[in-house]
Z-matrix of the N, CA and C atoms (Angstrom, degrees):
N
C 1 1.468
C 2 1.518 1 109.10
N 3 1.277 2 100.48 1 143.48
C 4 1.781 3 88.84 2 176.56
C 5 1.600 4 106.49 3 -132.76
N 6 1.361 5 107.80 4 -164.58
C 7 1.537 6 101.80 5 -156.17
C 8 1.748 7 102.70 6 -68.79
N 9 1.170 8 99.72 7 -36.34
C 10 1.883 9 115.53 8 -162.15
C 11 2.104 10 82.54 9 -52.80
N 12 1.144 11 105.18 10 -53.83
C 13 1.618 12 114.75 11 -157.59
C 14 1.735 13 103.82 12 -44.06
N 15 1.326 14 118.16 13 -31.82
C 16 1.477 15 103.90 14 178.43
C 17 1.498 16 114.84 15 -121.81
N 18 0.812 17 116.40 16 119.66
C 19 1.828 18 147.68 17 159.33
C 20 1.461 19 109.93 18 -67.57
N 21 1.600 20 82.10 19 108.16
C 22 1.331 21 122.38 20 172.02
C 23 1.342 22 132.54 21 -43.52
N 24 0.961 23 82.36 22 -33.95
C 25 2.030 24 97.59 23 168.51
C 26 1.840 25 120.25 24 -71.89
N 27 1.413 26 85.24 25 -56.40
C 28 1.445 27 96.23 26 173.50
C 29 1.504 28 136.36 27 -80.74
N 30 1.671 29 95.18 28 -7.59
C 31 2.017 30 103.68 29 161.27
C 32 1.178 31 104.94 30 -82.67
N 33 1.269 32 133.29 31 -30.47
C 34 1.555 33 123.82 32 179.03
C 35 1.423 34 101.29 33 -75.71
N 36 1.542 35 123.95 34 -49.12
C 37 1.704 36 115.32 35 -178.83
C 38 1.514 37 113.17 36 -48.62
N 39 1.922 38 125.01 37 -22.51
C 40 0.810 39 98.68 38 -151.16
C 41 2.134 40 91.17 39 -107.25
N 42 1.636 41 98.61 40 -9.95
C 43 1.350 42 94.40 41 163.51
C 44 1.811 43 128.34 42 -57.50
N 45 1.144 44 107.38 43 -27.23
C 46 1.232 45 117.96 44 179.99
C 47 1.644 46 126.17 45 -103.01
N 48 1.684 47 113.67 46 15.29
C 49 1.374 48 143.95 47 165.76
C 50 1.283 49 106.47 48 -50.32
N 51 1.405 50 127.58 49 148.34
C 52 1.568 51 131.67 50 164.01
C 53 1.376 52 112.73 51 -68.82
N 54 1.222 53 113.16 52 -14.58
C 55 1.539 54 115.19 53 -165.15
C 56 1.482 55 107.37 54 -114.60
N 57 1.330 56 99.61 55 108.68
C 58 1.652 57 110.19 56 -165.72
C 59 2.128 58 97.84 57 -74.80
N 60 1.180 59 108.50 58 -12.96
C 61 1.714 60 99.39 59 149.87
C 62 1.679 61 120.91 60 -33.05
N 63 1.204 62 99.67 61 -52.61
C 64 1.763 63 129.85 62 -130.80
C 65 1.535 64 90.30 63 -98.16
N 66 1.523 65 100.24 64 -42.99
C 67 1.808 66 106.57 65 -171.18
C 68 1.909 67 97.94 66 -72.27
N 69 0.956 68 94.36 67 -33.41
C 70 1.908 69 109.48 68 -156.48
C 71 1.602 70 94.91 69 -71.61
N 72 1.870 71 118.32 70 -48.21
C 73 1.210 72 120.25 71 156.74
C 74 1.910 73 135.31 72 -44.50
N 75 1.599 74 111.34 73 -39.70
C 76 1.065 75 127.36 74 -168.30
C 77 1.902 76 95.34 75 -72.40
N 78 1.349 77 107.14 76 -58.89
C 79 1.559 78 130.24 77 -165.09
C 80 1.845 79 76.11 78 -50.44
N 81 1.197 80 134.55 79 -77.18
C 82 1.553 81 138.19 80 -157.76
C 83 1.621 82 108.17 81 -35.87
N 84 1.522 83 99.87 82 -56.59
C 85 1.234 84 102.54 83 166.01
C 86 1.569 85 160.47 84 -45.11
N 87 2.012 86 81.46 85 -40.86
C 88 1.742 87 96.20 86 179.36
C 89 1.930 88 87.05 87 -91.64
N 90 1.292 89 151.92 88 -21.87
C 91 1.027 90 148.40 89 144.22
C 92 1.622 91 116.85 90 -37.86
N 93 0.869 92 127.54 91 -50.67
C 94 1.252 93 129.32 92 -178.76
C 95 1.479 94 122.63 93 -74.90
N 96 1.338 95 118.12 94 -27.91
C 97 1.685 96 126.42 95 170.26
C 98 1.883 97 87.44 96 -118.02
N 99 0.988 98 117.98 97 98.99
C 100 1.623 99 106.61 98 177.87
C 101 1.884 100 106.73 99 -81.55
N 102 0.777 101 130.82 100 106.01
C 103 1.723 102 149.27 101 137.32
C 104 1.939 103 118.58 102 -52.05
N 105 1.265 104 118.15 103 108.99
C 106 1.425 105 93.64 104 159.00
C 107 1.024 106 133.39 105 -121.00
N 108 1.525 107 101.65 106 66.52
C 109 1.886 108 128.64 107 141.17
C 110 1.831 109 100.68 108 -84.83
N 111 0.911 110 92.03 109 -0.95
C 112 1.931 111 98.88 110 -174.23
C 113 1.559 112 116.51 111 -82.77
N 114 1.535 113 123.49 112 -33.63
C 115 1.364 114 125.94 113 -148.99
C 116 1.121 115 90.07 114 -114.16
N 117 1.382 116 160.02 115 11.67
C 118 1.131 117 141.52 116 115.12
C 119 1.354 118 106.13 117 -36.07
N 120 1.608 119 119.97 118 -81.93
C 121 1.139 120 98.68 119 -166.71
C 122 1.688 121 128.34 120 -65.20
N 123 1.141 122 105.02 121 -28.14
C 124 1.402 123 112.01 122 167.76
C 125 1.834 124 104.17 123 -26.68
N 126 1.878 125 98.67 124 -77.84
C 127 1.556 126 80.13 125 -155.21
C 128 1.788 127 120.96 126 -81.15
N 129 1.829 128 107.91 127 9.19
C 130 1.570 129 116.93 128 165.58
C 131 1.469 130 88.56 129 -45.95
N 132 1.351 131 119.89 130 -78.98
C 133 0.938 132 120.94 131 -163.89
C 134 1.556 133 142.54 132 -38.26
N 135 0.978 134 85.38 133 -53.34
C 136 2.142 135 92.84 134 167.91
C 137 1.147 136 104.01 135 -55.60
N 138 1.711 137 134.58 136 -11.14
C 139 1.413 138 120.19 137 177.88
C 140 1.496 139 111.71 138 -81.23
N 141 1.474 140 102.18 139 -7.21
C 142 1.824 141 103.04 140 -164.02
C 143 1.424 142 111.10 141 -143.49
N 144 1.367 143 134.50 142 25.95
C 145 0.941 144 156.53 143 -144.93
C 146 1.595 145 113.78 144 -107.09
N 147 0.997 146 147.47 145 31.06
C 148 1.498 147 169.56 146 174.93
C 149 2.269 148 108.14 147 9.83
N 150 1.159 149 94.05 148 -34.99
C 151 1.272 150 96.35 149 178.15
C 152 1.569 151 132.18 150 -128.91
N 153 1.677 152 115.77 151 129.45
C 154 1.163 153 110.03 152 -166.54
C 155 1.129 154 146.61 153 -15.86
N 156 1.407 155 96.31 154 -60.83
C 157 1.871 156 143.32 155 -160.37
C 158 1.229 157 93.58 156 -66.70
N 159 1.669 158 122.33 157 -58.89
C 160 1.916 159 109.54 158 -167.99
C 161 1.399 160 100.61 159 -85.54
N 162 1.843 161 117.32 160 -12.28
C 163 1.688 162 97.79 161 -178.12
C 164 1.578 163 107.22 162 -61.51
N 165 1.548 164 106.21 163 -34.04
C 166 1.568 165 99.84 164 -159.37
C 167 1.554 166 99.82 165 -72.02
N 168 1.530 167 124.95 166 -25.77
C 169 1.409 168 117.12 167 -174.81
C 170 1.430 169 111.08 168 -74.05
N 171 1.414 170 117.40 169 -27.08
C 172 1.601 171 128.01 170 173.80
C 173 1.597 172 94.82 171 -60.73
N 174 0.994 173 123.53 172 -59.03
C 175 1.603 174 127.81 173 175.62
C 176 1.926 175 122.97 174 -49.49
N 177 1.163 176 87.69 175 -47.91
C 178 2.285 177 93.78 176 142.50
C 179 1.100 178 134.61 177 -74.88
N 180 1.124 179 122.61 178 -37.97
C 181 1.179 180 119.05 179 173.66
C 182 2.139 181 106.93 180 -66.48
N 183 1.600 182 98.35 181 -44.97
C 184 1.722 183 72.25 182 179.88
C 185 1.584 184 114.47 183 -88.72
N 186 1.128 185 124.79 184 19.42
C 187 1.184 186 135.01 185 164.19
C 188 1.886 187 118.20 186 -83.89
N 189 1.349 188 115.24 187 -14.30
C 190 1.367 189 115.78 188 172.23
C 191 1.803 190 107.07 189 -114.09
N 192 2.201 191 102.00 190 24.02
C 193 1.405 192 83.47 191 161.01
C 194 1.617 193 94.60 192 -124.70
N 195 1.686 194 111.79 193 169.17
C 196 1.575 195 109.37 194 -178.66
C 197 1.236 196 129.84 195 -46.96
N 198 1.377 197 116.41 196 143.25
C 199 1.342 198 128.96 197 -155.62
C 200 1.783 199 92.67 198 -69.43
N 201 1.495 200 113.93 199 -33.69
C 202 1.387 201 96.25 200 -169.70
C 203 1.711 202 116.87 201 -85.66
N 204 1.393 203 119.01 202 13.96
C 205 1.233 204 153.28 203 -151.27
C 206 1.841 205 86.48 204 -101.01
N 207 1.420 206 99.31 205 -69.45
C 208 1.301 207 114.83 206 -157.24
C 209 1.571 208 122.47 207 -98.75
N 210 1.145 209 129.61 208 -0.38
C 211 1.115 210 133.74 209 -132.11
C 212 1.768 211 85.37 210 -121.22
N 213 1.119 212 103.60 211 -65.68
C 214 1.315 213 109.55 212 -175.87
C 215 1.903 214 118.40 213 -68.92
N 216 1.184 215 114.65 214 -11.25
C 217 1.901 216 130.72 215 146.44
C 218 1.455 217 115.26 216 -41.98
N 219 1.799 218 97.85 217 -55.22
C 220 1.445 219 115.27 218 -148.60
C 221 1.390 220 89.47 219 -73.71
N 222 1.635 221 120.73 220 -50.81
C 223 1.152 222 137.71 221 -141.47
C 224 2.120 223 96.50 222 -63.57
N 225 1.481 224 93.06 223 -39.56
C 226 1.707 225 128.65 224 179.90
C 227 1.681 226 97.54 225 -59.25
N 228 1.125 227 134.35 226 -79.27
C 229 1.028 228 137.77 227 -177.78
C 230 1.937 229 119.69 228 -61.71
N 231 1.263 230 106.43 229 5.14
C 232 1.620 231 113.13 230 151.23
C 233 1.616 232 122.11 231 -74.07
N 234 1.328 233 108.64 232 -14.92
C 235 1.427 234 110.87 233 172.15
C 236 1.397 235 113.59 234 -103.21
N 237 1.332 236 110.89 235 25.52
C 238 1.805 237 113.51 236 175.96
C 239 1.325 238 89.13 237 -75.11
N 240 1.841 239 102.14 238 142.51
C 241 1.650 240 125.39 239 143.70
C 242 1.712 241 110.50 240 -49.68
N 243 1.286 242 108.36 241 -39.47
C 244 1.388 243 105.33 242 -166.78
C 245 2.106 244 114.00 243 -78.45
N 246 1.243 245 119.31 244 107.37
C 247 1.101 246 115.86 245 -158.39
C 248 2.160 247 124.58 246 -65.70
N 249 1.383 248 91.00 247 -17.57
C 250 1.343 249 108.67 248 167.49
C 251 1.927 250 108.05 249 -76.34
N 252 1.061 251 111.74 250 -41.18
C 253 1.626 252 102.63 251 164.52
C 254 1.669 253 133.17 252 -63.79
N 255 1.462 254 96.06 253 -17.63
C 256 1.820 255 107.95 254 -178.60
C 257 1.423 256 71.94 255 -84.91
N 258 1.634 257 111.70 256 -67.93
C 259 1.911 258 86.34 257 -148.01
C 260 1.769 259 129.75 258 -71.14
N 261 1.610 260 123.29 259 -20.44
C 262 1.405 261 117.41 260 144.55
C 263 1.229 262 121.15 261 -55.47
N 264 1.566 263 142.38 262 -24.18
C 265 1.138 264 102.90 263 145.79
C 266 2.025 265 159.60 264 -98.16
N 267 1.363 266 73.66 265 -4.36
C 268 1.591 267 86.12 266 153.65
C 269 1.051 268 114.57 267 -71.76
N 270 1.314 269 142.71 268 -13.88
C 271 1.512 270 149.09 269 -179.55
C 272 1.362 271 95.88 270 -89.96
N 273 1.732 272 136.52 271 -39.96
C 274 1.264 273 109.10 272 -177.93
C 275 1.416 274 113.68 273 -91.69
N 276 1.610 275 127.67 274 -8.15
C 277 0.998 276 136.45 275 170.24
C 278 1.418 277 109.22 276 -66.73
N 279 1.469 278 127.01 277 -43.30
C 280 1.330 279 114.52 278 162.25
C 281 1.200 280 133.72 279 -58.50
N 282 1.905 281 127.59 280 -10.56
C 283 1.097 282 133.46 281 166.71
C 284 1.660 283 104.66 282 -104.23
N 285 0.946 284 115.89 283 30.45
C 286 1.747 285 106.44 284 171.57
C 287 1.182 286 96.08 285 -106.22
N 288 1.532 287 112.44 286 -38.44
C 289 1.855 288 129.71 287 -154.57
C 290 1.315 289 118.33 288 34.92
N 291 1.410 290 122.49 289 54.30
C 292 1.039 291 120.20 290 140.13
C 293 1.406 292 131.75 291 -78.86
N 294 1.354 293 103.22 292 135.08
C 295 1.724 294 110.74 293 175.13
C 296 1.365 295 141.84 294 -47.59
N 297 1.851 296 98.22 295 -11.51
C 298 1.393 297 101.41 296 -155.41
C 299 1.508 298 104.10 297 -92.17
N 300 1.451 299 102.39 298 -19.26
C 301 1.325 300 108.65 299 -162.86
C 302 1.836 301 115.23 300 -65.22
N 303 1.742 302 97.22 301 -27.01
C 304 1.304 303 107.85 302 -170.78
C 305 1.798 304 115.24 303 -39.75
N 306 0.927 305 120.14 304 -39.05
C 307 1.653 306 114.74 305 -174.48
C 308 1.839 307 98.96 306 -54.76
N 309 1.330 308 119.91 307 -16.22
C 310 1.460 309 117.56 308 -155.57
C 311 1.481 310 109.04 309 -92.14
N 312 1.765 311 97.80 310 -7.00
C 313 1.268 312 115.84 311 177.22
C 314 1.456 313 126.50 312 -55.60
N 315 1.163 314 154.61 313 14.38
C 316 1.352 315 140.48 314 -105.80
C 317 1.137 316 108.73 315 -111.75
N 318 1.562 317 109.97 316 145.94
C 319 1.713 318 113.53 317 178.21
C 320 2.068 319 119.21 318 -37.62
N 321 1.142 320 93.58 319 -8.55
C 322 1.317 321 101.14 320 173.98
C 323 0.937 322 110.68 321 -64.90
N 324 1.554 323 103.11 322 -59.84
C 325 1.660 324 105.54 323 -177.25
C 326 1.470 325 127.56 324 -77.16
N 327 1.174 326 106.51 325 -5.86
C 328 1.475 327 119.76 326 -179.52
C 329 1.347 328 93.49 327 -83.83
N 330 1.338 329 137.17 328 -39.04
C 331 1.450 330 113.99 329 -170.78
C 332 1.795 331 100.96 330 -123.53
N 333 1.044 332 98.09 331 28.10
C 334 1.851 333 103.77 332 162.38
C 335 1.733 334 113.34 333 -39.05
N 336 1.578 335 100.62 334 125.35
C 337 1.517 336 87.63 335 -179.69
C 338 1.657 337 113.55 336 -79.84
N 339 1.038 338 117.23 337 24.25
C 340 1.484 339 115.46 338 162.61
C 341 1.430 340 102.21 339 -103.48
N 342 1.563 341 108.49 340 129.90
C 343 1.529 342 119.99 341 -165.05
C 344 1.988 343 99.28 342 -74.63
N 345 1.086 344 114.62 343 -36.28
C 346 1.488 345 114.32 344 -163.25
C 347 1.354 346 109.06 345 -75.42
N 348 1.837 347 119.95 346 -34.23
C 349 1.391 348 121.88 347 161.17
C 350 1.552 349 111.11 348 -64.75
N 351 1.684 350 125.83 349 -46.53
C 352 1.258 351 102.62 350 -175.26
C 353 1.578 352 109.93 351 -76.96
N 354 0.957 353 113.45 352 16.64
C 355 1.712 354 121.39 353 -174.66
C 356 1.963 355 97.51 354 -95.58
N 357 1.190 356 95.79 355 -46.71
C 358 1.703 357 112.29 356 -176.38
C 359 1.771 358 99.04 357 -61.92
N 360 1.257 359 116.46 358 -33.47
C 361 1.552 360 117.53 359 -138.33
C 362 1.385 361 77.10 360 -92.37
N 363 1.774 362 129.93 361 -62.72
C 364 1.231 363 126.29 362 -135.23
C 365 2.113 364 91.29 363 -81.96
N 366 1.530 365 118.99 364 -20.72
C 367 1.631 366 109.97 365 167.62
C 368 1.566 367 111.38 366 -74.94
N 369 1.287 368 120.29 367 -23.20
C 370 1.510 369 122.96 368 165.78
C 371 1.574 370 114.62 369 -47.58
N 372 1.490 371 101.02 370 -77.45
C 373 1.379 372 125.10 371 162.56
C 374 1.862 373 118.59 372 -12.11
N 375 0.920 374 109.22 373 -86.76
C 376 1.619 375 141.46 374 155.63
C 377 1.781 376 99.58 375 -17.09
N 378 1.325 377 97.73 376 -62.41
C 379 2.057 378 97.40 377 -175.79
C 380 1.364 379 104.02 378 -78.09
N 381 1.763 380 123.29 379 -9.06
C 382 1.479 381 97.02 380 -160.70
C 383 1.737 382 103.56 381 -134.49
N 384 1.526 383 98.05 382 11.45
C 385 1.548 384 96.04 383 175.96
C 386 1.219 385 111.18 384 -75.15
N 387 1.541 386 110.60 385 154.07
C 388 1.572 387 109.07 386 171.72
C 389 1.594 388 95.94 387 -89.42
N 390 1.589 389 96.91 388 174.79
C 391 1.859 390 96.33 389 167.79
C 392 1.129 391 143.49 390 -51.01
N 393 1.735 392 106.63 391 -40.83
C 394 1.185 393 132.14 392 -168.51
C 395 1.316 394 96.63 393 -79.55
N 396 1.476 395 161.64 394 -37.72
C 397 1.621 396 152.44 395 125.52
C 398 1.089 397 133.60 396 -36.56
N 399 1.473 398 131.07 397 9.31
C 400 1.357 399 149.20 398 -169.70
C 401 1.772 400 106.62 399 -79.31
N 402 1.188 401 94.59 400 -49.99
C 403 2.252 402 104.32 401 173.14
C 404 1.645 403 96.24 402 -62.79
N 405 0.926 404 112.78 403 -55.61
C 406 2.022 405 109.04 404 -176.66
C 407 1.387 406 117.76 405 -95.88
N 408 1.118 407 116.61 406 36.94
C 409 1.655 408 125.49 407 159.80
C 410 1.719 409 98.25 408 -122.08
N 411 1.423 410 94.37 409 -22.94
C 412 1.905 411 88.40 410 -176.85
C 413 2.091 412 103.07 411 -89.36
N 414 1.394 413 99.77 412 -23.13
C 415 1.464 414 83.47 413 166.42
C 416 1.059 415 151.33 414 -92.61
N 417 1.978 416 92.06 415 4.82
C 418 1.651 417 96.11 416 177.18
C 419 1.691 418 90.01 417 -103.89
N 420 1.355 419 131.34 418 -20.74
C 421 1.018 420 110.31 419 -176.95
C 422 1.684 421 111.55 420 -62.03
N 423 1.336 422 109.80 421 -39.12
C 424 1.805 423 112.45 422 -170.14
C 425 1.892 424 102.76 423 -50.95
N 426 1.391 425 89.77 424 -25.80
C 427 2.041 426 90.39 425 175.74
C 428 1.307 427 99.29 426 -51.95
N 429 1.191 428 114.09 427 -59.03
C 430 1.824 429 93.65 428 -173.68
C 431 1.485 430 123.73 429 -80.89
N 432 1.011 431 122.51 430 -3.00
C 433 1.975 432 111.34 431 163.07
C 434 1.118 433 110.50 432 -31.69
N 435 1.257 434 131.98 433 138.89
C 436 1.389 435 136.97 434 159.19
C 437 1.901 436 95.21 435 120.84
N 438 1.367 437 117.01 436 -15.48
C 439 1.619 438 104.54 437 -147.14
C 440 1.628 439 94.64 438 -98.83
N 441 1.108 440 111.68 439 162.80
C 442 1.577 441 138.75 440 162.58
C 443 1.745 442 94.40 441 69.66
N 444 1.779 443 110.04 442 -148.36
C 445 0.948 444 145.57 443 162.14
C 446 1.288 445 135.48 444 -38.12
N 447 1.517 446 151.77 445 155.44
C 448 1.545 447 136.84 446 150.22
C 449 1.492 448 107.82 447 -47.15
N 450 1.258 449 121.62 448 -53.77
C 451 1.715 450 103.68 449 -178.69
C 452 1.525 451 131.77 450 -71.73
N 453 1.800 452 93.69 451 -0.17
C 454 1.569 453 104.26 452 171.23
C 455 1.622 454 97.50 453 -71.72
N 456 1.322 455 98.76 454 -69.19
C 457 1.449 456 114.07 455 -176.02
C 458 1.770 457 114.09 456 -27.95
N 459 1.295 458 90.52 457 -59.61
C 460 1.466 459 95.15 458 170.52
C 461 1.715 460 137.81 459 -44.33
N 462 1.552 461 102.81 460 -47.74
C 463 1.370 462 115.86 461 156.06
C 464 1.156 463 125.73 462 -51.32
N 465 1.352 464 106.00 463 -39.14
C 466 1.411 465 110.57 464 -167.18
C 467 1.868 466 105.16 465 -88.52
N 468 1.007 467 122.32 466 2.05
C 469 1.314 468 120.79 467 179.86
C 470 1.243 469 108.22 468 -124.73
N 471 1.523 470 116.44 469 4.16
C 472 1.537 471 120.06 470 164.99
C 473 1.536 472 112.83 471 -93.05
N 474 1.346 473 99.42 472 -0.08
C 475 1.535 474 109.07 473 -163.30
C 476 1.303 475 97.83 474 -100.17
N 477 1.347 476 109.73 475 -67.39
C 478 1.656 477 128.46 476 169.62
C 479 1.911 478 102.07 477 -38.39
N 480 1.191 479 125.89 478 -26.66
C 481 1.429 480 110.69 479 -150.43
C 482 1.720 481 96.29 480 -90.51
N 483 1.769 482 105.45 481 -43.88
C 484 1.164 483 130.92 482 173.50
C 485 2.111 484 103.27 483 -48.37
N 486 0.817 485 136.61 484 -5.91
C 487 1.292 486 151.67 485 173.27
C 488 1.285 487 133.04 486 -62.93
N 489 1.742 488 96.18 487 -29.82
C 490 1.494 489 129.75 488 -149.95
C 491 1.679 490 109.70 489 10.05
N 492 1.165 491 95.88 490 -115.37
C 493 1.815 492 93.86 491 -156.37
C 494 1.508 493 119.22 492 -54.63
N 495 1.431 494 128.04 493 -8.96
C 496 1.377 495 122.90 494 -177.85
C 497 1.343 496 115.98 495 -82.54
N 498 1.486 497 116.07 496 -0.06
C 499 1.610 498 134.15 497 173.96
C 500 0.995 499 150.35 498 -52.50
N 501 1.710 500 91.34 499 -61.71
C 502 1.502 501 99.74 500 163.84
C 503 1.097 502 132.06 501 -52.03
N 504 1.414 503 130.56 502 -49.92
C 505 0.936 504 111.18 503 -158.31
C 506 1.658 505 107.06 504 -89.01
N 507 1.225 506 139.12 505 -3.70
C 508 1.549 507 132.35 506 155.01
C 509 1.601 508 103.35 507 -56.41
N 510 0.765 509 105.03 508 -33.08
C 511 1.464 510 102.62 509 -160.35
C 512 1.678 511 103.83 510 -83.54
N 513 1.145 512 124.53 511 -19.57
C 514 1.597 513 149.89 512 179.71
C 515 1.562 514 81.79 513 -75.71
N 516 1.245 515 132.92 514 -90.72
C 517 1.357 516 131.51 515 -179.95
C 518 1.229 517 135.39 516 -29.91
N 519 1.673 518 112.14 517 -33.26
C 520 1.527 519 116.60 518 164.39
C 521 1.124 520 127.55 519 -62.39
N 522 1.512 521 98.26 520 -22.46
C 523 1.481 522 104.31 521 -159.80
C 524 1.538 523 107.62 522 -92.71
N 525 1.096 524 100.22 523 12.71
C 526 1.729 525 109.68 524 167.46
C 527 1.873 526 125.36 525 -92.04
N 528 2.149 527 80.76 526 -9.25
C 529 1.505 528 86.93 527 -155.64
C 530 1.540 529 114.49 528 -45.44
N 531 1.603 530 122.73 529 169.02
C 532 1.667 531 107.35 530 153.91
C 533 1.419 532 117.67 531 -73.05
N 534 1.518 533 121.74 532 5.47
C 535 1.624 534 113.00 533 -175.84
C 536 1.364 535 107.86 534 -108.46
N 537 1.484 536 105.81 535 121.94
C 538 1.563 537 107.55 536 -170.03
C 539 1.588 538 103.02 537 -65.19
N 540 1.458 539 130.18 538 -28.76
C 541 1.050 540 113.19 539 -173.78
C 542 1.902 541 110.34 540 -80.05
N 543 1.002 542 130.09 541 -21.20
C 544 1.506 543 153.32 542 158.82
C 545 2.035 544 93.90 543 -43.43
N 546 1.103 545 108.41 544 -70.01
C 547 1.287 546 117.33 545 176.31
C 548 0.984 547 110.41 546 -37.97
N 549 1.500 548 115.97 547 -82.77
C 550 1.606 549 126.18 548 -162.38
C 551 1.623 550 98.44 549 -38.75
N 552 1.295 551 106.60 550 -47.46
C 553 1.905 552 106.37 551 -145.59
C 554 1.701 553 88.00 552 -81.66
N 555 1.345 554 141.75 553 -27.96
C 556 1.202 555 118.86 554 173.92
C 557 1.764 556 113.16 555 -75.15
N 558 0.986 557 112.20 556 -14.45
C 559 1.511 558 119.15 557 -179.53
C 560 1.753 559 111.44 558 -75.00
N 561 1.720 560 96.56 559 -38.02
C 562 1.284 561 98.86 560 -171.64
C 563 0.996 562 112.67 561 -66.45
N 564 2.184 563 123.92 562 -34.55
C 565 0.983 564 126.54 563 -168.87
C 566 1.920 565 110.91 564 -83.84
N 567 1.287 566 96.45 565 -38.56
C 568 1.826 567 77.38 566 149.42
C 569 1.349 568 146.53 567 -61.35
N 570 0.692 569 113.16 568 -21.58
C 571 1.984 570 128.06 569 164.45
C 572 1.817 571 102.03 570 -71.95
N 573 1.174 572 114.17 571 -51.07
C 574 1.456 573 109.17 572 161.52
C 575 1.243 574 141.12 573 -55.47
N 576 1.453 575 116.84 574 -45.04
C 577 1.356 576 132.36 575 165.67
C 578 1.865 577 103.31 576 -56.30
N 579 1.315 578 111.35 577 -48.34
C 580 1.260 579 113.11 578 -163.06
C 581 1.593 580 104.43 579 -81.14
N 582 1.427 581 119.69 580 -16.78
C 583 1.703 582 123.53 581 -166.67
C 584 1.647 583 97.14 582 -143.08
N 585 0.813 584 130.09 583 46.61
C 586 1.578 585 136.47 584 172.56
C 587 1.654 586 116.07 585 -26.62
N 588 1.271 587 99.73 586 -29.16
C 589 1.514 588 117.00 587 -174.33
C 590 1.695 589 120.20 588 -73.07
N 591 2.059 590 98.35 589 -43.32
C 592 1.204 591 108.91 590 -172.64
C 593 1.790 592 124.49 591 -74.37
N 594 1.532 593 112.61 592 -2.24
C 595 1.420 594 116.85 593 160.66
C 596 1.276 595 105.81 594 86.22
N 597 1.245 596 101.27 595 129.92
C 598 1.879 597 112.89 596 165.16
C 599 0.896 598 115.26 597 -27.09
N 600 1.208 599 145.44 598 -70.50
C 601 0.903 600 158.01 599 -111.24
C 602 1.837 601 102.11 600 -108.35
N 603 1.264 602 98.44 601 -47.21
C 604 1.618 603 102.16 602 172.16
C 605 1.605 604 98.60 603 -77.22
N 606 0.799 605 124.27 604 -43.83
C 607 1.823 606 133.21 605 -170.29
C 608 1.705 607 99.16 606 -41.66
N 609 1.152 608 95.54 607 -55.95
C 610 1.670 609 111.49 608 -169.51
C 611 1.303 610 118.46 609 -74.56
N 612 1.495 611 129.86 610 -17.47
C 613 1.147 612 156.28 611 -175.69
C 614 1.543 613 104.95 612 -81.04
N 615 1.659 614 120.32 613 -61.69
C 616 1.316 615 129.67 614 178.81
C 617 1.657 616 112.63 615 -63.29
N 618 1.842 617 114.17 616 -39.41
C 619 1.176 618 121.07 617 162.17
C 620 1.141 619 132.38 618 -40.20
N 621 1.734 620 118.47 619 -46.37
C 622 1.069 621 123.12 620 170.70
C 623 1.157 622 142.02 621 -84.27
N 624 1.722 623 111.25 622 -5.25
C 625 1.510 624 133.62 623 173.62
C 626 1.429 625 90.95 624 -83.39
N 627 1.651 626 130.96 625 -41.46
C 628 1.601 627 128.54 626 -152.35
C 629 1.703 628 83.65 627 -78.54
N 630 1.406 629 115.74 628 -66.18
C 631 1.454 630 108.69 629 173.99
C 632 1.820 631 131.41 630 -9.69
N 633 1.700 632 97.86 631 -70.18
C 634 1.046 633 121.48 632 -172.74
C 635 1.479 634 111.01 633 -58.36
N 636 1.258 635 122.97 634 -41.71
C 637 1.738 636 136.67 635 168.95
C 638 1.414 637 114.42 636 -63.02
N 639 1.802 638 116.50 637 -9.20
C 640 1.634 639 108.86 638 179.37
C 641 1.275 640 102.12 639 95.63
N 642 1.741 641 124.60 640 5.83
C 643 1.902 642 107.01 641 -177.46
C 644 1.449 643 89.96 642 -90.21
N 645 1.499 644 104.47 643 -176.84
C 646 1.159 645 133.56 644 177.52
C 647 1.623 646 113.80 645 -133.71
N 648 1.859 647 111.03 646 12.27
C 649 1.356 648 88.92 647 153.86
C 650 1.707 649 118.33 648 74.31
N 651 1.175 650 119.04 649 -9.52
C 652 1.422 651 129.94 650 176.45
C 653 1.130 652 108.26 651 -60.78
N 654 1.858 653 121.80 652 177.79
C 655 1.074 654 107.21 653 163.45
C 656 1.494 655 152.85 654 -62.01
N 657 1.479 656 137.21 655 162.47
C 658 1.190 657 112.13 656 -173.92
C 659 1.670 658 87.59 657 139.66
C-alpha cells in the first residue's frame, strides 16, 4: 500500500464507523502509510474508543508516526477529564519509549484514583525513568501497595520488580505497615523479586499466611 492508496477523508470516516471491523481496518491503514494530519485524530480517539482490539491498533498506528509528532499530543492528552484518554495514552507513551515524555509522568498519575490509569502510569513510568529517579519512582509507587484488585496488585509488583535493586528496601519498610493488606502485597512482592519463577499467585498466598502469623517477610 502506499501513501497515494489511502484518502484522508475516508480513514478518519472510517475511524469513527459503528463497526469496530471498519474502525480496526481504518486505524491499520492510517498506521501503515503514517501522515501527521493523522495523530490528532489518532490520539482523540483512544480517548473514546469502546473496544480493545482497535484501541491497541490506534496505539500502532501512532507508534509508526514520529516521536516528535506524537509525543507531545500524548503528553497533552494526560490532562483529559476523561479517564480512558489519560490511560491509552500513557499506554502508548510506554510503547513509543521515549525519554522525553518522563517529566509528564506525575505522581498524579501514579496514584490516579482510577486503577487502570494508575496501572497505565506506573508501566509508563518503569519504560521511561531515567536511573537517577529510579529510588523515587519506587517510593511513591510502594504508596500504593495494598490498593485495588489482584491484577492491580499484580501490576504493581511487576512494576516494582522491574526496578531491581532500589526495591528492597521500600518494600522492607512496607512491610512494617499497620495495613495487613499493605503488608501482604510488599511481602508478596519480595518473594517475587527474590523467586520470579514461583508466581503471583503463590507469592501472595505465602505473604498472606507470613502476614497472618505476625512475619514481616524480611530476609531469610
Amino acid at each position: 500500500m502506499t501513501r497515494s492508496e489511502v484518502d484522508p477523508t475516508r480513514a478518519l470516516r472510517g475511524l469513527a464507523s459503528g463497526d469496530p471491523s471498519v474502525r480496526l481496518r481504518a486505524a491499520l491503514a492510517v498506521g501503515t502509510t503514517p501522515d501527521p494530519a493523522f495523530v490528532d485524530p489518532l490520539v482523540a480517539r483512544c480517548g473514546t474508543e469502546p473496544d480493545f482490539s482497535v484501541r491497541e491498533m490506534l496505539t500502532w498506528a501512532l507508534t509508526r508516526h514520529p516521536p516528535e509528532a506524537t509525543v507531545p499530543r500524548l503528553v497533552a492528552a494526560l490532562g483529559s477529564t476523561r479517564a480512558q484518554a489519560r490511560s491509552q495514552a500513557l499506554h502508548t507513551l510506554s510503547k513509543i519509549g521515549d525519554r522525553r515524555a518522563w517529566p509528564a509522568i506525575t505522581r498524579a498519575l501514579l496514584t490516579d484514583p482510577d486503577d487502570e490509569v494508575a496501572r497505565s502510569a506506573w508501566r509508563a513510568a518503569v519504560a521511561l525513568v531515567p536511573d537517577d529517579a529510579e529510588s523515587g519512582l519506587a517510593e511513591v509507587l510502594a504508596t500504593q501497595l495494598g490498593r485495588g484488585d489482584r491484577a492491580t496488585w499484580l501490576s504493581l509488583s511487576r512494576a516494582l520488580s522491574a526496578l531491581g535493586e532500589v526495591v528492597p528496601p521500600v518494600l522492607q519498610a512496607a512491610g512494617a505497615h499497620p495495613d495487613p493488606r499493605v503488608r501482604a502485597h510488599a511481602v508478596a512482592t519480595q518473594r517475587l523479586l527474590r523467586d520470579p519463577d514461583a508466581g503471583f499467585e503463590f507469592s501472595l498466598g505465602e505473604a498472606t499466611r507470613i502476614v497472618a502469623l505476625g512475619g514481616t517477610g524480611g530476609p531469610g
